[in-house]
C-alpha positions in Angstrom: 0.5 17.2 -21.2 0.6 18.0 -17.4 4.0 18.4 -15.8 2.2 17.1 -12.8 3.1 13.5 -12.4 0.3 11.4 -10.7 -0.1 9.4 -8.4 2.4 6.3 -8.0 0.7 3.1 -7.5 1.6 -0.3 -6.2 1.7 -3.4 -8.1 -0.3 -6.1 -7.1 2.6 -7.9 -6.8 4.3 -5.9 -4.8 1.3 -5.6 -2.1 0.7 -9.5 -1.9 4.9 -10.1 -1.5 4.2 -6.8 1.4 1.2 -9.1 2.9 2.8 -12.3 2.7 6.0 -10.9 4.5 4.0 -9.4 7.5 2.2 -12.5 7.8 4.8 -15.0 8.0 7.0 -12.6 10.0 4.0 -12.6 12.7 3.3 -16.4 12.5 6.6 -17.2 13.0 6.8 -14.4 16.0 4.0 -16.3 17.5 5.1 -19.5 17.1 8.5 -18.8 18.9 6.3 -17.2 21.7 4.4 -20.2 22.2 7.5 -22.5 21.8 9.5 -20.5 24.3 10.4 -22.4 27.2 9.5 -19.9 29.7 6.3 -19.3 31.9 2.5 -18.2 30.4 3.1 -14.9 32.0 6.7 -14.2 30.4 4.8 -15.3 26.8 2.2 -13.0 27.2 4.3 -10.0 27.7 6.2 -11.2 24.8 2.6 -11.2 22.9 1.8 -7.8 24.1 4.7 -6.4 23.1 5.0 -7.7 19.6 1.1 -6.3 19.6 2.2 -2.9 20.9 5.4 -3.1 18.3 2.8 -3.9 15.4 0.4 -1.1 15.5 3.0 1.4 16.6 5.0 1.0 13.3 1.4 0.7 11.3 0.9 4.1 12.8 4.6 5.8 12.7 4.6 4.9 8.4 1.0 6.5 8.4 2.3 9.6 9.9 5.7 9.2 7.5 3.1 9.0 4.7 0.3 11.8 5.7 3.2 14.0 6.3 4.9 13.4 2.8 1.9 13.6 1.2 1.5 17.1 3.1 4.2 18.2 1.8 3.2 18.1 -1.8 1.9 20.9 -3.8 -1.5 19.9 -4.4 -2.7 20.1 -8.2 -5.4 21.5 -9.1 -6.9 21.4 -13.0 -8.5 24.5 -13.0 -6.2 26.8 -11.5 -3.9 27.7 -14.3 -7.7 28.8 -16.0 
């Protein structure tokens, strides 16, 4: 009855296959770190900046996201009353 559509949700699916890829992708990141034949201090700015890669994209899709969901029209049930 409301030509407001709701809400799209994730499957289940779809968030453990978006877990299971992040997870693997960052073990295997580390493990090629700590396999590296190069010195602790080269490895550790490797880690860092696979740490500072990680949270920056984490928070550029949040801002992708807050700003889409800005965008918007917000719906209201009441206000054609």
């Amino acid at each position: 009855m409301s030509d407001t559509p709701g809400k799209q949700q994730n499957t289940a699916a779809f968030y453990g296959q978006a877990v299971a890829s992040f997870s693997i992708a960052m073990a295997a990141t580390a493990i090629g770190i700590f396999k590296l034949s190069a010195d602790a201090w080269v490895r550790g700015f490797l880690g860092i900046a696979v740490l500072y890669l990680v949270t920056s994209a984490f928070t550029l899709s949040k801002v992708i996201r807050d700003r889409q969901e800005a965008a918007q029209p917000s719906y209201h049930p009441f206000e054609k009353l």
